[in-house]
C-alpha beads as a LAMMPS data file, in Angstrom:
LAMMPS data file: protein, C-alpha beads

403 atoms
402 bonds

1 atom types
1 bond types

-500.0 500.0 xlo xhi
-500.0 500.0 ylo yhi
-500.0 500.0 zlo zhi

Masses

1 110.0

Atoms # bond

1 1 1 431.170 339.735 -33.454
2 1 1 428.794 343.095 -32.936
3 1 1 430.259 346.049 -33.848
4 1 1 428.559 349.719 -33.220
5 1 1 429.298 353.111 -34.742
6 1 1 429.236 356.090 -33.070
7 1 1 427.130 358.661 -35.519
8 1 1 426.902 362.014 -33.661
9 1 1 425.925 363.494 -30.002
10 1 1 423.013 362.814 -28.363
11 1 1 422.181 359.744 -31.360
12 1 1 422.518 355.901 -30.172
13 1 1 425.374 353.868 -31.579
14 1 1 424.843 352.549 -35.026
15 1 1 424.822 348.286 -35.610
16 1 1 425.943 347.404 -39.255
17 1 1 426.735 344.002 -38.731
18 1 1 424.574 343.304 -42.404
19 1 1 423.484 344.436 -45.417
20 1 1 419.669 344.593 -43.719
21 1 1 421.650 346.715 -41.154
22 1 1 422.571 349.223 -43.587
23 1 1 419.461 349.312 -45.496
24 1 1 417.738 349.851 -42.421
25 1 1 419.928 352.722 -41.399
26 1 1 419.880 354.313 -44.952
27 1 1 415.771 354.178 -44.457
28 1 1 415.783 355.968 -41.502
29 1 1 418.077 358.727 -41.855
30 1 1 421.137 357.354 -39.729
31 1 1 423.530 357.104 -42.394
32 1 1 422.841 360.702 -44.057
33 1 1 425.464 362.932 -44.646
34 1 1 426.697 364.720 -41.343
35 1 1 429.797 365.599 -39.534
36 1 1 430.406 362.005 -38.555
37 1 1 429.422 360.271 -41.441
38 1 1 430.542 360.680 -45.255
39 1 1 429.207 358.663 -48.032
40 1 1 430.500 357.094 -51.121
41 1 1 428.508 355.259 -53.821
42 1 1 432.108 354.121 -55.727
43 1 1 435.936 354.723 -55.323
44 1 1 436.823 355.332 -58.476
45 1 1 440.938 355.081 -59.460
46 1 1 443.083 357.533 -59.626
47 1 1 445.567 360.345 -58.419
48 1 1 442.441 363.478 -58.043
49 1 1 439.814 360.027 -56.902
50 1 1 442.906 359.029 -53.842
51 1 1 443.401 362.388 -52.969
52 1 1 439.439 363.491 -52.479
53 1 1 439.423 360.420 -50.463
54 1 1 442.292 361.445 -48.457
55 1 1 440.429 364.410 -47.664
56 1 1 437.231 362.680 -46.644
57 1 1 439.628 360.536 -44.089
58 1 1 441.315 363.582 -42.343
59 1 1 438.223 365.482 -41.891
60 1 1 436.349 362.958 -40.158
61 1 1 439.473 362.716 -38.168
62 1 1 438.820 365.638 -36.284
63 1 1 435.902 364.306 -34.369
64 1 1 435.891 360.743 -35.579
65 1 1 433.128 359.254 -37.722
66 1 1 432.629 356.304 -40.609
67 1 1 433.294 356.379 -44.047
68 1 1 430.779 354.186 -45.983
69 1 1 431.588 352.895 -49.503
70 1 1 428.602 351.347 -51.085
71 1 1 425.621 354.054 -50.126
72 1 1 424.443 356.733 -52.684
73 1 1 424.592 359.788 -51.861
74 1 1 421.330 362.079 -52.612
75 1 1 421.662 365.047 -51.688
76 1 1 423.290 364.707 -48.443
77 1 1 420.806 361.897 -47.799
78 1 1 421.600 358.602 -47.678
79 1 1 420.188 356.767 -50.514
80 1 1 420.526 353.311 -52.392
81 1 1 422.706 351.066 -51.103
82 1 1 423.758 349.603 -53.924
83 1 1 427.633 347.974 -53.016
84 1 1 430.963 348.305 -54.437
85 1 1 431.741 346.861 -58.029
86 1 1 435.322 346.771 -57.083
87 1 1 436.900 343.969 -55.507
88 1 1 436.475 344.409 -51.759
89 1 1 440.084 343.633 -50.490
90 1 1 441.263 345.686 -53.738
91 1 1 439.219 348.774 -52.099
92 1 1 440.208 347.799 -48.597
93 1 1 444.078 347.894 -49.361
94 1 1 443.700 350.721 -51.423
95 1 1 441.982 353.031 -48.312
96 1 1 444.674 351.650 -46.237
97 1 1 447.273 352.551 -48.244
98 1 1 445.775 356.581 -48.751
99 1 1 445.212 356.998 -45.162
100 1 1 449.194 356.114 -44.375
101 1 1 450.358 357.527 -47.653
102 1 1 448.460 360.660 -48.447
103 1 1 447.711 362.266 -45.344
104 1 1 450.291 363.944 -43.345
105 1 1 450.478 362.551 -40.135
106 1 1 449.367 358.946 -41.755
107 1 1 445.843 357.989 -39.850
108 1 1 445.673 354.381 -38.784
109 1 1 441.989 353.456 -39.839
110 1 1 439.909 350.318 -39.431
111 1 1 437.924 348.922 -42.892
112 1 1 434.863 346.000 -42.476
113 1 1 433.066 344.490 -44.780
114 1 1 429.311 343.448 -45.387
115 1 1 427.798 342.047 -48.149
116 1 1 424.923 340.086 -48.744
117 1 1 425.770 337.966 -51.597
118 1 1 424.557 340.377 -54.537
119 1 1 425.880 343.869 -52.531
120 1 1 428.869 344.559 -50.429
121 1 1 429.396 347.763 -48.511
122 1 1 432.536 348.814 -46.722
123 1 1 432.454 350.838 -43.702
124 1 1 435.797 352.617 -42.527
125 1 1 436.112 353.704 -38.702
126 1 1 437.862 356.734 -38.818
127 1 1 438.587 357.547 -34.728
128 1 1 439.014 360.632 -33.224
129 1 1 442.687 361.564 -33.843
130 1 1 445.233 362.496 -30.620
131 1 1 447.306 363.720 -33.400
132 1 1 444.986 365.709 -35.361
133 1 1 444.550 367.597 -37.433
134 1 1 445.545 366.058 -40.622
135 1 1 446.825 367.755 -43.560
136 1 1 446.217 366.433 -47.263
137 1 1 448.366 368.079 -50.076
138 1 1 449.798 371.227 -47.711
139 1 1 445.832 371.875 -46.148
140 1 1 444.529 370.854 -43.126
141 1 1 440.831 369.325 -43.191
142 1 1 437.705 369.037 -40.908
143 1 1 434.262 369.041 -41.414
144 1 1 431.286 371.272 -41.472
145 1 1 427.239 370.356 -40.431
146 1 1 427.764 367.934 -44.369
147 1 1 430.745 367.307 -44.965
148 1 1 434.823 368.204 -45.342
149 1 1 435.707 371.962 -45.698
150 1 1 439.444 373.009 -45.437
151 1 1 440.220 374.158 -41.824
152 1 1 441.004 378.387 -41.109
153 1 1 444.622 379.037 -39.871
154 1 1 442.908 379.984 -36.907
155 1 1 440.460 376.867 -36.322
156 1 1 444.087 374.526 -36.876
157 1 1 445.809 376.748 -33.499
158 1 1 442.536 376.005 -31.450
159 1 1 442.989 372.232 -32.554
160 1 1 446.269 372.272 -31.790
161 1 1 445.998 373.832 -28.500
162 1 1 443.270 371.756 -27.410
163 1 1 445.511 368.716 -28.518
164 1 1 448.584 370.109 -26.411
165 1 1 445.857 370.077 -23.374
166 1 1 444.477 366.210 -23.656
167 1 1 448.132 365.560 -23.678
168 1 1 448.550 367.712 -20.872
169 1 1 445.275 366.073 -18.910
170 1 1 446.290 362.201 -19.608
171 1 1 450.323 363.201 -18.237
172 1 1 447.964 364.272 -15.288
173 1 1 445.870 361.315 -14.534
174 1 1 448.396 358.956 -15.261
175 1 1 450.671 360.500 -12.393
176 1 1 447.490 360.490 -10.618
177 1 1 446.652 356.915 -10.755
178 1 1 449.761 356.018 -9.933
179 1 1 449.759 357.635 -6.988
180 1 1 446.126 356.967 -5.754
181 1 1 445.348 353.792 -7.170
182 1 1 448.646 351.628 -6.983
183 1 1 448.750 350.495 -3.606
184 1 1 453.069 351.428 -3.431
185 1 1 453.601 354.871 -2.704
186 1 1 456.316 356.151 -4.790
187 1 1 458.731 357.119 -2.272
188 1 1 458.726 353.733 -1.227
189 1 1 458.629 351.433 -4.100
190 1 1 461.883 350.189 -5.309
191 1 1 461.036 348.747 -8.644
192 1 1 459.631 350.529 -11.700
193 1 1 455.895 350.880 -11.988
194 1 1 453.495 350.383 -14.750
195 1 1 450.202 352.154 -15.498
196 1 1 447.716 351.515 -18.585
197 1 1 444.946 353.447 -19.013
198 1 1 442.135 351.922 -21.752
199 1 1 438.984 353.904 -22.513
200 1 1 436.914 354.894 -25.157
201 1 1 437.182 357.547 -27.614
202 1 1 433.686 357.765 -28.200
203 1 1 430.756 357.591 -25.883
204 1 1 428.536 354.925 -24.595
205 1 1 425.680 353.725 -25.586
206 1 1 422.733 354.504 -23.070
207 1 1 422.002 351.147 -20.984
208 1 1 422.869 349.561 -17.647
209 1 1 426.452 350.152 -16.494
210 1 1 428.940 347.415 -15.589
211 1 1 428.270 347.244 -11.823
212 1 1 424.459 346.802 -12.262
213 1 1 425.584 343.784 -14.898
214 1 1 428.120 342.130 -12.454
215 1 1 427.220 343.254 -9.606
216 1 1 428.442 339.697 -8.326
217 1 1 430.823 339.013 -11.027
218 1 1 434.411 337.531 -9.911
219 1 1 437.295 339.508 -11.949
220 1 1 437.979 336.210 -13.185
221 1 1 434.943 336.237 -15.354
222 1 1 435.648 339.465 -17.082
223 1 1 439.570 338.709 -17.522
224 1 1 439.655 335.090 -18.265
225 1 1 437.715 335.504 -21.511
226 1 1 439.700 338.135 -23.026
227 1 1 442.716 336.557 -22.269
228 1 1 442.044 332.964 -23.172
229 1 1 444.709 331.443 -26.000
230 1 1 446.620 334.398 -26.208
231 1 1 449.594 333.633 -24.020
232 1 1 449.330 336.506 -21.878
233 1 1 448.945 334.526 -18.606
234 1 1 452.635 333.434 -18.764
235 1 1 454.342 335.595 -16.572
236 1 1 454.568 337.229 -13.689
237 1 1 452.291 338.787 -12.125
238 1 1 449.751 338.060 -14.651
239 1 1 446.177 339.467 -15.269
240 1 1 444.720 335.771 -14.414
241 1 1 446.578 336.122 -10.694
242 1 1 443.862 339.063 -9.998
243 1 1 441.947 336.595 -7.223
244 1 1 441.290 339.023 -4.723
245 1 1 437.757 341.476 -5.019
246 1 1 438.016 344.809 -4.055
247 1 1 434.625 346.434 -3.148
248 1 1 434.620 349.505 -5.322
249 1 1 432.101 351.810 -6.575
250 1 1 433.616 352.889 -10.001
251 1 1 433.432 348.732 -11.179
252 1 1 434.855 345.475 -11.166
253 1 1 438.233 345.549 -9.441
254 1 1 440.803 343.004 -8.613
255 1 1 444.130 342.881 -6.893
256 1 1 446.682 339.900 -6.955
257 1 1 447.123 340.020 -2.859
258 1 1 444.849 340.134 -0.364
259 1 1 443.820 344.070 0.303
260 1 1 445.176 343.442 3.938
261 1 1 448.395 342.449 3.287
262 1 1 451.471 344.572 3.066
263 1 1 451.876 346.202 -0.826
264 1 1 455.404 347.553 -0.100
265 1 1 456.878 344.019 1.413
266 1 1 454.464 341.963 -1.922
267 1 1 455.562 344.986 -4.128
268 1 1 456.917 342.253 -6.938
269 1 1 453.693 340.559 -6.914
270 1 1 451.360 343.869 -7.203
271 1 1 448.475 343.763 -9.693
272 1 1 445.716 345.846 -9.863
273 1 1 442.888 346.273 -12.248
274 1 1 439.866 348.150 -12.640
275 1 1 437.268 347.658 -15.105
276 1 1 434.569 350.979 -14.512
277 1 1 431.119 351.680 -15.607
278 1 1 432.318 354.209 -17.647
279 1 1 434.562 351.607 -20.512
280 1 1 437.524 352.222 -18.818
281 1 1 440.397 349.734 -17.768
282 1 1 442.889 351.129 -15.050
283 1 1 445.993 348.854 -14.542
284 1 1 449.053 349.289 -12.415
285 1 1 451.742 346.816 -11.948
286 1 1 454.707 347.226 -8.892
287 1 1 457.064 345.055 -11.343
288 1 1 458.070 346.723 -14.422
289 1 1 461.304 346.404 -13.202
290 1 1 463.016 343.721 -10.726
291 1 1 466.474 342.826 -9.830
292 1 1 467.313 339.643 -12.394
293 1 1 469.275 337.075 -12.378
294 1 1 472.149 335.408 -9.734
295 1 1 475.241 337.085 -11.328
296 1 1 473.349 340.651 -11.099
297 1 1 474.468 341.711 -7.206
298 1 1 471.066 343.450 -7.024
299 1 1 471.000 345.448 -9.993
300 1 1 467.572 346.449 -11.364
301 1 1 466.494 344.801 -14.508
302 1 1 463.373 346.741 -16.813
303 1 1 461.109 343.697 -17.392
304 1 1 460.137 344.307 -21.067
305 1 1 458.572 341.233 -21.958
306 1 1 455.587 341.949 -19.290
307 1 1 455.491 345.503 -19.490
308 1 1 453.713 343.962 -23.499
309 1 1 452.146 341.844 -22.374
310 1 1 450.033 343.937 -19.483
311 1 1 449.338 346.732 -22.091
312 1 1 448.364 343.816 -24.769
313 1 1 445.831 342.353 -21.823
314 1 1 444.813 345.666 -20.280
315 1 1 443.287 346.676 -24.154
316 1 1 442.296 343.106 -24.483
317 1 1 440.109 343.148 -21.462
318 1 1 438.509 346.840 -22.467
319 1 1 437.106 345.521 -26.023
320 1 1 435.918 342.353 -24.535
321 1 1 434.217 344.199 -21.695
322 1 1 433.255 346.960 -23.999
323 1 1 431.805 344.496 -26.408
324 1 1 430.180 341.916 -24.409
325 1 1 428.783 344.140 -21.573
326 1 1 428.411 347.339 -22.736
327 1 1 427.026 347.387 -26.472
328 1 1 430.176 349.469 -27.070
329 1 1 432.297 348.710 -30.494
330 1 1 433.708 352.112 -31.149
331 1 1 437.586 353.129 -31.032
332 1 1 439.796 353.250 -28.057
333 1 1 442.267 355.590 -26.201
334 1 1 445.740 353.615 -24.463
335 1 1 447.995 355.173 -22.515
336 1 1 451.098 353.774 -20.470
337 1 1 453.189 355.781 -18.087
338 1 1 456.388 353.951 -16.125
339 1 1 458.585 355.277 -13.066
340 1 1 462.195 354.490 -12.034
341 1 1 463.644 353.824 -14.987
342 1 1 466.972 356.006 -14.989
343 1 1 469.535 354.047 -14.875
344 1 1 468.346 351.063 -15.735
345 1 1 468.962 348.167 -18.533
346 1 1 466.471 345.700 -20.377
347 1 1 466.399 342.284 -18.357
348 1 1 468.310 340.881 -21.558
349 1 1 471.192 342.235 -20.461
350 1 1 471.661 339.391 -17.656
351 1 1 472.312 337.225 -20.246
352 1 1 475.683 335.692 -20.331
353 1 1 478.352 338.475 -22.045
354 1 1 475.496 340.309 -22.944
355 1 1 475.090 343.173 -20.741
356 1 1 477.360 345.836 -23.422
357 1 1 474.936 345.414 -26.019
358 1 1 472.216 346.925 -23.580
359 1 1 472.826 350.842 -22.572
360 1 1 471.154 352.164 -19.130
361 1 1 468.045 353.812 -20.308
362 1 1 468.710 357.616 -20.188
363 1 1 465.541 358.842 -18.934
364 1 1 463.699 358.534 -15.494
365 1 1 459.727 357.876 -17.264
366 1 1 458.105 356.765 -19.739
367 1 1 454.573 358.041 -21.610
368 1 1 452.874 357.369 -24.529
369 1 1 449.351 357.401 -25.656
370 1 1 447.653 356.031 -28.734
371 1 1 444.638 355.176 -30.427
372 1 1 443.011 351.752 -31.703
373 1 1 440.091 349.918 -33.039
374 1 1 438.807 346.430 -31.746
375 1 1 439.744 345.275 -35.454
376 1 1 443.419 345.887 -34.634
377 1 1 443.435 343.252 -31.579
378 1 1 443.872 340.547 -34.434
379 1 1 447.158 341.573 -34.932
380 1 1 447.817 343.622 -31.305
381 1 1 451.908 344.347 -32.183
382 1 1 450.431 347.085 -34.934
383 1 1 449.110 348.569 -31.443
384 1 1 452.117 347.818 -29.707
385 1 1 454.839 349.202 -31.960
386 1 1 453.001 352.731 -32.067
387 1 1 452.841 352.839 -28.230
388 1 1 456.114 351.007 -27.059
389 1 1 458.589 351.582 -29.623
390 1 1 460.655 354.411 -28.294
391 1 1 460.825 352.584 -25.164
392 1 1 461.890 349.112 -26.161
393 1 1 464.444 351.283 -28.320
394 1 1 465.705 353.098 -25.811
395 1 1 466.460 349.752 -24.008
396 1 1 467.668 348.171 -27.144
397 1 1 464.875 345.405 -27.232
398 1 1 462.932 346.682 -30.323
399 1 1 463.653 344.042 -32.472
400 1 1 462.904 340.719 -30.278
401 1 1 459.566 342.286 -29.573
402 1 1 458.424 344.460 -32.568
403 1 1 459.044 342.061 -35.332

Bonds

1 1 1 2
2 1 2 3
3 1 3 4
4 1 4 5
5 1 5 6
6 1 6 7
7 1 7 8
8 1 8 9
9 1 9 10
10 1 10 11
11 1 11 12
12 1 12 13
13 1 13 14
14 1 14 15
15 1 15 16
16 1 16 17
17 1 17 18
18 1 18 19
19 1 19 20
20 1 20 21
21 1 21 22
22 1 22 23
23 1 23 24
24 1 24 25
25 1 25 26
26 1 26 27
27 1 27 28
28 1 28 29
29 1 29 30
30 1 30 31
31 1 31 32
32 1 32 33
33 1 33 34
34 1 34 35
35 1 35 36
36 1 36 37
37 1 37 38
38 1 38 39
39 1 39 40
40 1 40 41
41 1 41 42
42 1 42 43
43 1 43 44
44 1 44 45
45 1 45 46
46 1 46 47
47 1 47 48
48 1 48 49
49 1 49 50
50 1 50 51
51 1 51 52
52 1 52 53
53 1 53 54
54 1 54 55
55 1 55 56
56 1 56 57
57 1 57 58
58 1 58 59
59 1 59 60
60 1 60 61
61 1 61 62
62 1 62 63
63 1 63 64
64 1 64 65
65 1 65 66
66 1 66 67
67 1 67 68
68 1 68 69
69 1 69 70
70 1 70 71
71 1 71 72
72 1 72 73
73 1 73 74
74 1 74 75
75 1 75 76
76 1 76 77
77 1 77 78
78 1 78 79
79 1 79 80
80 1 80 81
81 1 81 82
82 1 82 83
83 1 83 84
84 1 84 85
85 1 85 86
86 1 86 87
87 1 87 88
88 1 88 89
89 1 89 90
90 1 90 91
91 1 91 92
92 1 92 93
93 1 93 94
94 1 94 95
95 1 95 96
96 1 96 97
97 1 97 98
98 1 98 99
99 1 99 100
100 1 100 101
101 1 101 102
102 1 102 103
103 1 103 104
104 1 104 105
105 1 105 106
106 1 106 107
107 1 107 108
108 1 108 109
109 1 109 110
110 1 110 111
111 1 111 112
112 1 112 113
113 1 113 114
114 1 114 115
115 1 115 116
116 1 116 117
117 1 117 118
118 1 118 119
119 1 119 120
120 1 120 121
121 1 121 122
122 1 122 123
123 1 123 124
124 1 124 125
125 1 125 126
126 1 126 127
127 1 127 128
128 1 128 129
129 1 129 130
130 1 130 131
131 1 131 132
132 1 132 133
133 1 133 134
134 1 134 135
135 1 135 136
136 1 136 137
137 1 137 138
138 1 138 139
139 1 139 140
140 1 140 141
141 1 141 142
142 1 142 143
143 1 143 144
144 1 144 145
145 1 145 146
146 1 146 147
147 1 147 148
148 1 148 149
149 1 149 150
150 1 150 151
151 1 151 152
152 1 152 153
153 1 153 154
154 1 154 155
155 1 155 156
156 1 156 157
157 1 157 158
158 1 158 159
159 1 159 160
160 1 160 161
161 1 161 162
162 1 162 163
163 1 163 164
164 1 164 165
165 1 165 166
166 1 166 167
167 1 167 168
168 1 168 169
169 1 169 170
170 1 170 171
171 1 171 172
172 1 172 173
173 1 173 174
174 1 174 175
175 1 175 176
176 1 176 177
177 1 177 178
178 1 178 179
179 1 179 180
180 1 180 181
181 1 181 182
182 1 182 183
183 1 183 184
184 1 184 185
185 1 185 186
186 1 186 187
187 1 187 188
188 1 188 189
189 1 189 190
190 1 190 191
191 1 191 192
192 1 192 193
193 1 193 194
194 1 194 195
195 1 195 196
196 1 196 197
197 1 197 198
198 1 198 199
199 1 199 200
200 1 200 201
201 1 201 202
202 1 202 203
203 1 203 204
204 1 204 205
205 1 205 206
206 1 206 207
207 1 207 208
208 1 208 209
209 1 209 210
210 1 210 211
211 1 211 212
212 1 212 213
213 1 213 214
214 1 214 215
215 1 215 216
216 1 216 217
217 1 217 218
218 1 218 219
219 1 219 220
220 1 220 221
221 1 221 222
222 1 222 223
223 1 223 224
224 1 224 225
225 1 225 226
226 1 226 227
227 1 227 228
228 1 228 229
229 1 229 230
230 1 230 231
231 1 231 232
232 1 232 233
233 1 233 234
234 1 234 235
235 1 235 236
236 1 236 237
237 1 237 238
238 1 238 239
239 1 239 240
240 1 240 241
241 1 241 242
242 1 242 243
243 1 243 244
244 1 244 245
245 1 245 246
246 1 246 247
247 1 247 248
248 1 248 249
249 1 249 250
250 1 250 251
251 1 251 252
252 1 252 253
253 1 253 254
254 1 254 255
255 1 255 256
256 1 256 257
257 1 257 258
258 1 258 259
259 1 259 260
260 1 260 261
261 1 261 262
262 1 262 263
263 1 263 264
264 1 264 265
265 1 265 266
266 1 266 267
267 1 267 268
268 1 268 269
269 1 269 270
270 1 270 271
271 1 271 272
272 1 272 273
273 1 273 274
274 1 274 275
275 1 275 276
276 1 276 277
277 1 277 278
278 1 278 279
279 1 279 280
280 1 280 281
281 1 281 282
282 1 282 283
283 1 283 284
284 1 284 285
285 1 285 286
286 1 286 287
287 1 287 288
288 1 288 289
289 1 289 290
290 1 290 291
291 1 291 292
292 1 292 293
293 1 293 294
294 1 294 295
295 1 295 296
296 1 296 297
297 1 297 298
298 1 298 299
299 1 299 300
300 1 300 301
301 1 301 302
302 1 302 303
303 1 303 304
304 1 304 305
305 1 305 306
306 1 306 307
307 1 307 308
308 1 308 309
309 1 309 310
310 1 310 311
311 1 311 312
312 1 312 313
313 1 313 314
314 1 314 315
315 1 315 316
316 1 316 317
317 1 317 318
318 1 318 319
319 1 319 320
320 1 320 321
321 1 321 322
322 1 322 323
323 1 323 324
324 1 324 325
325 1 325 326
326 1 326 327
327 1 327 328
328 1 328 329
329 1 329 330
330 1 330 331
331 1 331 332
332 1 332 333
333 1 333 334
334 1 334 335
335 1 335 336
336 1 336 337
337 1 337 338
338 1 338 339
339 1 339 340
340 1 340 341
341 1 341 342
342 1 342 343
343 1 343 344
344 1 344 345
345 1 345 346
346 1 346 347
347 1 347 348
348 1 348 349
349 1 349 350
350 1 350 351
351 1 351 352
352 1 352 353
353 1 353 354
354 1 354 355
355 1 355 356
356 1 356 357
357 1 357 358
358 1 358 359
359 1 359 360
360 1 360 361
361 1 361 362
362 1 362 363
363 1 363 364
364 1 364 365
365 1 365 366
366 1 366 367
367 1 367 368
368 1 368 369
369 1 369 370
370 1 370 371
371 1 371 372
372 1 372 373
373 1 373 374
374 1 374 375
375 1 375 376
376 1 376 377
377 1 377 378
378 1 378 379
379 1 379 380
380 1 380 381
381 1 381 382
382 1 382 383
383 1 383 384
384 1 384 385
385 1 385 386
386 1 386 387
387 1 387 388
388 1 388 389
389 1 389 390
390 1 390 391
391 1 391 392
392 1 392 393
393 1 393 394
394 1 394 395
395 1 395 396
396 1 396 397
397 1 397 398
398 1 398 399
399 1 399 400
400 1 400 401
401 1 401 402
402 1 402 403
């Protein structure tokens, strides 16, 4: 699978899918020393060696960037690359372990390897942090035109602030969406709804967009893919049930009834996707909760098992459209926002003598937003825990679906 690296403003994505990749880059300048990229000819062992690292890792949180272990360093250039000595999985566990053990918040990164036979180079994706800035040993780190410096009391409240107001903006547009793009208006709907928002953290490379690409594609071709032997086309409504084409000039977007028919009478069976030019994936779903089960009278039920699976599929359908369509391989942005929920218990509950072991959940929405790394879709519930923990605790459901 391709990969690219985002490597500054205004510079096209990086490929480093080889060791000819990397050689290449090194040659022409790609891979010097900048605020996006920080070099390493060794990681050598050892309390002052993991804690220099840990530095590296928190200032290229800031803006995001790559860590490459392998390349000399000359000068701020990039030079040899010569590969690790070290056992690569040795190396890999060990960056793993300083990025969630020695910097404060712990930064989830993403380590690859490439290696030729004779030279191996590992190359660490270090996104753009929502949680940033990062502090190593009681300092807080960014970087400068080369490389780390320690961050000015003042430059961490700006960083702060500006954090506080992407939080702010993505509370905004996922109210938005849900009002403008889910076909239920609030005031009428009568189950919970689900949004997911997928994007990219970093930008695009420069190329055709998704609608010049598929300009006749079905949204089964773009879905079906990313979905296939997962399991995530089990329930109900599913991503796969997204049969009906919605002529719209932002991308490829599909809705599980036809556009004509009543949403507010079908609310139950309301999907809708959008996959835009610009990487992202929109998703809203009328059926986060539903009233469950013949011994319920009517009572509402929160529907955790598919409020995974749609965020698992909505990111599953952003890398694959991101990857296959458009040359894009850098991190990603998900957000999930859900309505009604006051009031009511996890679906588990309807089981029999089970409803006391289930509390109403105490709070009328839900909103999280995390980061993520096409890496991390091998093993999604990593991804899942950090965005759907509080709610699956809150509804007492943690531990049948966050082993």
């Amino acid at each position: 699978m391709q990969r690219s690296y985002y490597v500054g403003p205004g510079k096209d994505r990086v490929r480093l899918d080889s060791i000819g990749d990397v050689d290449e880059a090194a040659a022409n300048g790609v891979l010097d020393e900048t605020h996006w990229v920080e070099l390493k000819r060794l990681l050598p062992t050892g309390k002052a060696q993991n804690a220099e690292v840990a530095r590296d890792l928190a200032s290229l949180s800031v803006d995001g960037g790559i860590f490459v272990v392998g390349v000399e360093d000359a000068g701020g250039k990039a030079g040899a690359v010569v590969g690790i000595t070290a056992d690569p999985e040795v190396v890999r566990d060990r960056i793993d372990q300083v990025s969630r053990g020695r910097i404060e918040p712990p930064l989830n990164v993403t380590t690859r390897t490439v290696a030729d036979g004779t030279r191996t180079v590992l190359i660490v994706t270090v996104p753009r942090s929502a949680i940033g800035p990062h502090m190593v040993d009681g300092q807080y780190w960014g970087r400068g035109d080369t490389g780390k410096r320690p961050l000015a009391d003042s430059e961490v409240r700006m960083l702060m602030l500006a954090r506080a107001g992407a939080s702010e903006s993505i509370s905004t547009r996922l109210r938005a969406i849900r009002r403008e793009f889910d076909k239920v208006p609030v005031a009428a709907a009568q189950h919970a709804h689900i949004v997911v928002l997928v994007e990219p953290t970093s930008p695009l490379a420069a190329g055709p967009r998704l609608v010049t690409l598929l300009k006749n594609a079905h949204p089964f071709e773009i879905v079906l893919p990313a979905l296939n032997a997962t399991g995530l086309t089990q329930g109900y409504p599913h991503l796969g049930l997204r049969n009906h084409v919605v002529r719209d000039p932002r991308g490829i977007h599909g809705l599980s009834i036809p556009p004509d028919e009543d949403a507010v009478a079908n609310e139950a069976a309301l999907l809708a996707m959008l996959a835009a030019d610009d990487g992202s994936v929109t998703l809203t779903c009328g059926r986060a909760s539903d009233t469950w089960g013949p011994n319920d009278a009517g009572q509402e039920r929160v529907i955790a098992s598919l409020i995974r699976d749609l965020v698992e599929g909505g990111m599953r359908v952003a890398v694959h459209v991101g990857q296959t369509y458009l040359s894009y391989g850098g991190p990603w942005g998900v957000s999930v926002y859900i309505d009604k929920l006051l009031g009511i218990r996890a679906s588990e509950a309807s089981e029999t003598m089970a409803e006391f072991r289930f509390s109403p959940y105490p709070m009328a929405e839900y909103e999280a937003t995390t980061e993520f790394t096409a890496d991390e879709m091998s093993d999604p519930v990593v991804v899942l825990d950090r965005l759907l923990r509080p709610l699956f605790h809150g509804l007492g459901v943690e531990h049948k679906y966050l082993p």
